[in-house]
C-alpha positions in Angstrom: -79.5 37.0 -3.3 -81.2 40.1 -4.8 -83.7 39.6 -2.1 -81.1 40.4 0.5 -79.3 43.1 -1.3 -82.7 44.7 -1.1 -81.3 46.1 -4.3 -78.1 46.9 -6.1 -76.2 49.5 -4.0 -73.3 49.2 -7.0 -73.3 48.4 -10.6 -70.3 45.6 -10.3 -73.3 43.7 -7.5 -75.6 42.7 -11.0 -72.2 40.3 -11.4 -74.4 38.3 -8.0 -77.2 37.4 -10.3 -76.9 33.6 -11.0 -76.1 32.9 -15.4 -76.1 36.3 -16.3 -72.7 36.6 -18.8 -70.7 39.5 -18.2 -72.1 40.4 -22.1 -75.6 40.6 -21.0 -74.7 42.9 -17.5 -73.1 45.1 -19.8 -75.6 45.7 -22.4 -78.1 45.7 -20.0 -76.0 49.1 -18.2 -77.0 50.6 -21.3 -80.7 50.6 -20.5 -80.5 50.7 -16.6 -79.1 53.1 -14.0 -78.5 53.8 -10.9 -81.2 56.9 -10.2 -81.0 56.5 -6.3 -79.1 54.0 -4.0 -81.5 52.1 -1.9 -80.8 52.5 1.8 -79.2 49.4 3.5 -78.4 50.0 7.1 -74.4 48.9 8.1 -74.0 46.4 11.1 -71.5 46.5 13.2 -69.7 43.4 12.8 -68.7 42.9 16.2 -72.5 43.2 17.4 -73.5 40.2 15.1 -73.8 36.9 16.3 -73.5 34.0 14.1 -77.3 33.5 12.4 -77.0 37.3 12.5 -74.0 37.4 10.2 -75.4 34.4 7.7 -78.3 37.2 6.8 -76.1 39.1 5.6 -75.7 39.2 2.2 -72.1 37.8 0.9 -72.4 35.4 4.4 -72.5 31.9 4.2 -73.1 29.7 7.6 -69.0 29.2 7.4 -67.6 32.7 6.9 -70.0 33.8 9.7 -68.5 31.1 12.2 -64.7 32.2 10.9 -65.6 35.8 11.5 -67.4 35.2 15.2 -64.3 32.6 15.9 -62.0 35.3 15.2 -63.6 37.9 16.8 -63.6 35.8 19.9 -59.9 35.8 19.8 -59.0 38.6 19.4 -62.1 40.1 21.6 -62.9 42.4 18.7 -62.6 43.1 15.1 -61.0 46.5 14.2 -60.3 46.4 10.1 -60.9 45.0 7.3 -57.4 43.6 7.6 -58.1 41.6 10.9 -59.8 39.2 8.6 -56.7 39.1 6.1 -56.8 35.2 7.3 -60.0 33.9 7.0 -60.0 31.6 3.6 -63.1 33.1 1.9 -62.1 36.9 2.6 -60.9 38.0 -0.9 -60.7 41.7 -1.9 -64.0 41.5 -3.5 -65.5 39.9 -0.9 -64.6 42.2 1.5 -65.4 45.6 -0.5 -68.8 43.8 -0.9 -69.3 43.3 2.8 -68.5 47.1 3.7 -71.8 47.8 2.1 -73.7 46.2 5.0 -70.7 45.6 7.4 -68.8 48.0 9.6 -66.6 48.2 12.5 -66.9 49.7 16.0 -65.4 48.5 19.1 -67.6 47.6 22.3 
């Protein structure tokens, strides 16, 4: 995951790294900062095809389908709140994915 992240754009992202305790990400905050926020280019989600969107980090193979299903529907995406339906689109979820997701009409 870290991989894809090509770094941590937000404290609350060290919560991704597999069996680290909350205790341990918050004693580790006292050694570590943030000095500079590595650069990660936004997509536009309506752009992205399916493989496209599973590279993504937060994307798994199903959410990518739910989101390129939807999209087809309704022609485009326009908020956040388009995807309101989509099972695995939790408020966390989605303030995680508008690090490297954004949307722009065709």
């Amino acid at each position: 995951m870290t991989q894809q992240l090509s770094g941590f754009l937000i404290k609350d992202q060290l919560s991704n790294v597999l069996g680290l305790k909350l205790e341990v990400q918050e004693r580790l905050w006292m050694y570590f900062k943030l000095d500079s926020v590595p650069l990660a280019a936004k997509q536009n989600i309506n752009d992205l095809t399916i493989a496209q969107l599973s590279r993504s980090p937060y994307v798994i193979t199903s959410l990518a389908s739910g989101i390129v299903a939807l999209r087809t529907q309704q022609d485009s995406l326009t908020s956040w709140q388009d995807l309101a339906d989509i099972a695995q689109m939790g408020t966390i979820k989605k303030a995680r994915l508008s690090l490297y997701l954004y949307f722009k009409l065709l």
